[in-house]
Biopython code that builds the backbone (N, CA, C, O; Angstrom):
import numpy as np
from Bio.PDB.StructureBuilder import StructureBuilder

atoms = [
    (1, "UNK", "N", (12.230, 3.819, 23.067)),
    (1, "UNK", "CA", (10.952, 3.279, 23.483)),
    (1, "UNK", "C", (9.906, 3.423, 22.372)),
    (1, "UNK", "O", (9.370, 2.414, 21.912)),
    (2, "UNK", "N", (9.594, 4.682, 21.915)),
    (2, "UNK", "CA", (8.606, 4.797, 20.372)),
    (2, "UNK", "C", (9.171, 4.030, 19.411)),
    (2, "UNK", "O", (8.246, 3.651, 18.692)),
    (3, "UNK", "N", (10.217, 3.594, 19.011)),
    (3, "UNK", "CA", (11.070, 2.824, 17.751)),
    (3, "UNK", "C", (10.361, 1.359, 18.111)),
    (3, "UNK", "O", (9.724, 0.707, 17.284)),
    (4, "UNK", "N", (10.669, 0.804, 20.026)),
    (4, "UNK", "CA", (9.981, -0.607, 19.630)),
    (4, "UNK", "C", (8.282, -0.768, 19.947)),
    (4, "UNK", "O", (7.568, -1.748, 19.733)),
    (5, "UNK", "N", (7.898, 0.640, 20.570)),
    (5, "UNK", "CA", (6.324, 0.147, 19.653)),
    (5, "UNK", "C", (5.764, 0.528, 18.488)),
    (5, "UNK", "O", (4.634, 0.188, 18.140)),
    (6, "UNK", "N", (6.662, 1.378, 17.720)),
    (6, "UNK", "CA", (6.265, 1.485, 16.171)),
    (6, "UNK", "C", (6.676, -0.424, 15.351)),
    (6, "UNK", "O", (5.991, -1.218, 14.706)),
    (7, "UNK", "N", (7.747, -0.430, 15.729)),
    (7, "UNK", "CA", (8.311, -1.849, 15.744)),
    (7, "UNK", "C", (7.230, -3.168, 15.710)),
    (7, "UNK", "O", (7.124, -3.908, 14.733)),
    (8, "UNK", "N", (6.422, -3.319, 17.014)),
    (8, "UNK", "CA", (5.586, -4.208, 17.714)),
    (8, "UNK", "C", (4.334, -3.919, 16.359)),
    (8, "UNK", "O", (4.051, -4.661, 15.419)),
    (9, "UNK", "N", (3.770, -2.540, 16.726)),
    (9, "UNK", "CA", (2.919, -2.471, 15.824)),
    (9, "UNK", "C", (2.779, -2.897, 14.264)),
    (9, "UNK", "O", (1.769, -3.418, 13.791)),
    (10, "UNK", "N", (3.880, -2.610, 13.592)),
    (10, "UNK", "CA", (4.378, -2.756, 12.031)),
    (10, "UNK", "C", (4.593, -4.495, 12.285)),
    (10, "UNK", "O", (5.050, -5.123, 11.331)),
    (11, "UNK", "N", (4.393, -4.952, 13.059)),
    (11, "UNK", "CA", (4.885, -6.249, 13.245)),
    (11, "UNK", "C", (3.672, -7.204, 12.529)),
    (11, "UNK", "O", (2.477, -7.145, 12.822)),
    (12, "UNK", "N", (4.287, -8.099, 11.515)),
    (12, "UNK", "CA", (3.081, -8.943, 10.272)),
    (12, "UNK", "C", (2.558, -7.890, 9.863)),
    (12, "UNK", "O", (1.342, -7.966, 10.037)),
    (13, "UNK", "N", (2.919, -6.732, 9.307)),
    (13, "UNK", "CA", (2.207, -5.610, 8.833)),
    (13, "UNK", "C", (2.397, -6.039, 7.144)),
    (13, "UNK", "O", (3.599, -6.277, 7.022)),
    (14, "UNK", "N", (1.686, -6.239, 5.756)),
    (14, "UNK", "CA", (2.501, -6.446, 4.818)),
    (14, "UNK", "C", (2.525, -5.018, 4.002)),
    (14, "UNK", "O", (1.635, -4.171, 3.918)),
    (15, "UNK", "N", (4.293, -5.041, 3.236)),
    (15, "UNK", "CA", (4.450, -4.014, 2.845)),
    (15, "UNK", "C", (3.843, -3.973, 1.065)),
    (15, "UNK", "O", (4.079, -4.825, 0.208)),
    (16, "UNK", "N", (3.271, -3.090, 0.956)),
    (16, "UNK", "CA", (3.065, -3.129, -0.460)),
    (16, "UNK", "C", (3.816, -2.304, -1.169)),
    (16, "UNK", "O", (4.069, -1.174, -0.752)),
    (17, "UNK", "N", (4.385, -2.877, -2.626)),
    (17, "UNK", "CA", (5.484, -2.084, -3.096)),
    (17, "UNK", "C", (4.667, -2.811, -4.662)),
    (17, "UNK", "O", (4.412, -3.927, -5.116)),
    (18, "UNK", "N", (4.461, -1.068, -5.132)),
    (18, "UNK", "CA", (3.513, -1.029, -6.438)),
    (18, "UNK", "C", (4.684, -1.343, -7.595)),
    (18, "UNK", "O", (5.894, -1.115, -7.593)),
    (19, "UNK", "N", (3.897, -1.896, -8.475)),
    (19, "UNK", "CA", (4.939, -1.994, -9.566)),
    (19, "UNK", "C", (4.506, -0.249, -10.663)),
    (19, "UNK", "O", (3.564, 0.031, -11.405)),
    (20, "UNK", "N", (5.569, 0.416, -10.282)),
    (20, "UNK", "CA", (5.459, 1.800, -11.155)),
    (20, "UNK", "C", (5.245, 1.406, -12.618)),
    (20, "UNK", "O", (4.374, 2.007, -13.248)),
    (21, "UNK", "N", (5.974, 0.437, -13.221)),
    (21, "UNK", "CA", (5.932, 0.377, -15.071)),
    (21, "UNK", "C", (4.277, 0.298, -14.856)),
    (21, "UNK", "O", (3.531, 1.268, -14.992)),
    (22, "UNK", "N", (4.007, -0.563, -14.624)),
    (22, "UNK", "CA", (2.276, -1.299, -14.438)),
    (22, "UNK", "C", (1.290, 0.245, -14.240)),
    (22, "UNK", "O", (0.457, 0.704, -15.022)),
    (23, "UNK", "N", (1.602, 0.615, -13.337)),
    (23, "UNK", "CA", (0.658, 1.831, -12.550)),
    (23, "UNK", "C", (0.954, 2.499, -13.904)),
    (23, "UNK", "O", (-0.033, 2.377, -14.630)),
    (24, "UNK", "N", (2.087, 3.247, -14.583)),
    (24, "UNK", "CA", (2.126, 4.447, -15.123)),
    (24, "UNK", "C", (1.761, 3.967, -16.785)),
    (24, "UNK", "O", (1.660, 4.851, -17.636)),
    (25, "UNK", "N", (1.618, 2.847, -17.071)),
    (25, "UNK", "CA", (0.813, 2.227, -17.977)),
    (25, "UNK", "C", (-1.125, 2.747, -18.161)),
    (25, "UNK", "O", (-1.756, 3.298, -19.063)),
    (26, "UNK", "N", (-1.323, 2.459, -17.430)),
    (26, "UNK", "CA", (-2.969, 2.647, -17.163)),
    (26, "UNK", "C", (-3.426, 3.491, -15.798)),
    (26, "UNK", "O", (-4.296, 3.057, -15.042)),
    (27, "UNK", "N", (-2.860, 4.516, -15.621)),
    (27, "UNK", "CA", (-3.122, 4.985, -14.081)),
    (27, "UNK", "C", (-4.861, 5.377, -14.078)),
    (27, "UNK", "O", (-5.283, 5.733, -12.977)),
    (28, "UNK", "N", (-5.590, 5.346, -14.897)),
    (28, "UNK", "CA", (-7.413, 5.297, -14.222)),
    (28, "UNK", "C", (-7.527, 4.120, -14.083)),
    (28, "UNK", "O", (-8.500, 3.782, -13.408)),
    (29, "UNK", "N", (-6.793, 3.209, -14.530)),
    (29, "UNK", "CA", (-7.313, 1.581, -13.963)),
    (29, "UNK", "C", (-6.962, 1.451, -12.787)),
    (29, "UNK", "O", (-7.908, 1.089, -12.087)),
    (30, "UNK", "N", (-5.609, 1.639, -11.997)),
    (30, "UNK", "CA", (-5.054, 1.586, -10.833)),
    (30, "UNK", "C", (-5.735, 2.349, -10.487)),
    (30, "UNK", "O", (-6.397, 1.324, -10.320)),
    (31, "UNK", "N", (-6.438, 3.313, -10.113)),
    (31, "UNK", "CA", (-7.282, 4.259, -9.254)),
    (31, "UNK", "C", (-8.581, 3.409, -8.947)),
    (31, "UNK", "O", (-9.086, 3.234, -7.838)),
    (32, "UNK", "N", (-8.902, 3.044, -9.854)),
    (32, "UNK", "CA", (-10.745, 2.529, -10.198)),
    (32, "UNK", "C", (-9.789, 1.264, -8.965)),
    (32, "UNK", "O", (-9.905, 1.469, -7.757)),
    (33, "UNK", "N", (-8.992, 0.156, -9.427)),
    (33, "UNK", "CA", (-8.859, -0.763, -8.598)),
    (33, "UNK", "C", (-8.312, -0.756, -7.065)),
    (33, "UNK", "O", (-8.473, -1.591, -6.175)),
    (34, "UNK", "N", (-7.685, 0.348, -7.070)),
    (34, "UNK", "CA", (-7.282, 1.085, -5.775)),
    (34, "UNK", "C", (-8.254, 1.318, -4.505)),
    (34, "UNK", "O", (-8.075, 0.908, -3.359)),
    (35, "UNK", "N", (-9.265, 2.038, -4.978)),
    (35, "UNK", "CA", (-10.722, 2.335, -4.122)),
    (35, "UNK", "C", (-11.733, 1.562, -3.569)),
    (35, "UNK", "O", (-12.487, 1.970, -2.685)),
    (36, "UNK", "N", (-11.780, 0.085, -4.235)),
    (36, "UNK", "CA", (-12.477, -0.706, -3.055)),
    (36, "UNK", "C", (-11.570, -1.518, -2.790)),
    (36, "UNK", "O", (-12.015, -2.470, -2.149)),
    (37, "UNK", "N", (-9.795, -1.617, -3.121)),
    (37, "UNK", "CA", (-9.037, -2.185, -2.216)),
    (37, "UNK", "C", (-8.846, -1.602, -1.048)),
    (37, "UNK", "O", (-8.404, -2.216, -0.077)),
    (38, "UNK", "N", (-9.223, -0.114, -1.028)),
    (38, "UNK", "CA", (-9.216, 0.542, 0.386)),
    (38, "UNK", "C", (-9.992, 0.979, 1.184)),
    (38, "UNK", "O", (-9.845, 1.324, 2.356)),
    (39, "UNK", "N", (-11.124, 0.956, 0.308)),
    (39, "UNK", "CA", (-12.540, 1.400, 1.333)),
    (39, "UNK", "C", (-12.594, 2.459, 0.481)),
    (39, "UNK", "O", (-13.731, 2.566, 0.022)),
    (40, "UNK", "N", (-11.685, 3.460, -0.006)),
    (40, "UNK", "CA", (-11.749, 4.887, -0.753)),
    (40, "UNK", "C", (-12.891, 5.236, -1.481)),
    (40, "UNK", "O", (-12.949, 6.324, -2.054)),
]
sb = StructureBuilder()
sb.init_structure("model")
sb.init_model(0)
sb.init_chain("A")
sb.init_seg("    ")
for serial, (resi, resn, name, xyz) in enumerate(atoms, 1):
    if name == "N":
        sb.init_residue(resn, " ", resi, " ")
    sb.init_atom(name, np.array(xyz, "f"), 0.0, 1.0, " ", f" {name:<3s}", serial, name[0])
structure = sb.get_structure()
């Protein structure tokens, strides 16, 4: 029963999957751009 409303919920949820080479290139840029992608 928790599996299909974690399920329902995650449902059109989009997954974000960071590109690590990119991030570990410049990681204060990814931070600075990170924080008003999240409200942070």
């Amino acid at each position: 029963m928790v599996l299909m409303a974690a399920r329902e919920v995650m449902d059109g949820a989009e997954v974000f999957e960071p590109d690590w080479d990119e991030i570990g290139a410049d990681p204060p840029s990814y931070v600075e751009d990170w924080k008003p992608a999240t409200g942070s």
